[in-house]
N, C-alpha and C positions, 0 to 999 in steps of 0.2 A: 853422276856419281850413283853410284849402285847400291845395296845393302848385298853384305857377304853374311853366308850363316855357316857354320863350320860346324862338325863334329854330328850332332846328331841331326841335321838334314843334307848334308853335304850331297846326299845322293836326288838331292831336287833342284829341278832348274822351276825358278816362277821369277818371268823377266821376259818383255815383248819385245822380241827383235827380230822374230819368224812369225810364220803365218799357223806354222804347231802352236809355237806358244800363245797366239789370239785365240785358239780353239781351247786351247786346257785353258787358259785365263777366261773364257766364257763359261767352259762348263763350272771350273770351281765357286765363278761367284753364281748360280744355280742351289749350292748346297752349303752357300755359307749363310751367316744369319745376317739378315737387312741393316747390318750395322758396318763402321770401321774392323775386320777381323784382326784379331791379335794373331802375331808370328807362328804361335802357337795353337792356334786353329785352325790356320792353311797349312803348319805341318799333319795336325793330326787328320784332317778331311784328308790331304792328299796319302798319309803313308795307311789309310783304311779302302784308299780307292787305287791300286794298279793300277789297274787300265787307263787311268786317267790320267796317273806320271807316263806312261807307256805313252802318251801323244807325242810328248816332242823331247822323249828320251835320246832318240838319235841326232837330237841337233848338240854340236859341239861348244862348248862354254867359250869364249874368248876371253884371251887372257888379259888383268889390268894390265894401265900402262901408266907408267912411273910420269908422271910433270905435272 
């Protein structure tokens, strides 16, 4: 089970299922702080860093599936 976040990051993927996402899931905990981050400071580090959602922007969300 996933966590969905809708509306204002909707435009972030942060979720390991590609080999992109293990590289931005490395750099981001780099510049997070040495603790559990709140939802709200892997959106703010990512929507200040581009290049960094730019990692694995071209990999495609899959869709839930209902059961």
């Amino acid at each position: 089970m996933g966590l969905c976040v809708t509306a204002f990051a909707n435009d972030l993927r942060v979720t390991l299922d590609t080999w992109e996402d293990l590289v931005l899931l490395r750099a981001l905990v780099t510049e997070l702080p040495d603790k559990p981050p709140a939802c709200s400071e892997v959106v703010a580090t990512l929507s200040a860093r581009p290049d960094r959602v730019a990692i694995n922007s071209g990999v495609g969300q899959k869709p839930l599936e209902a059961g």
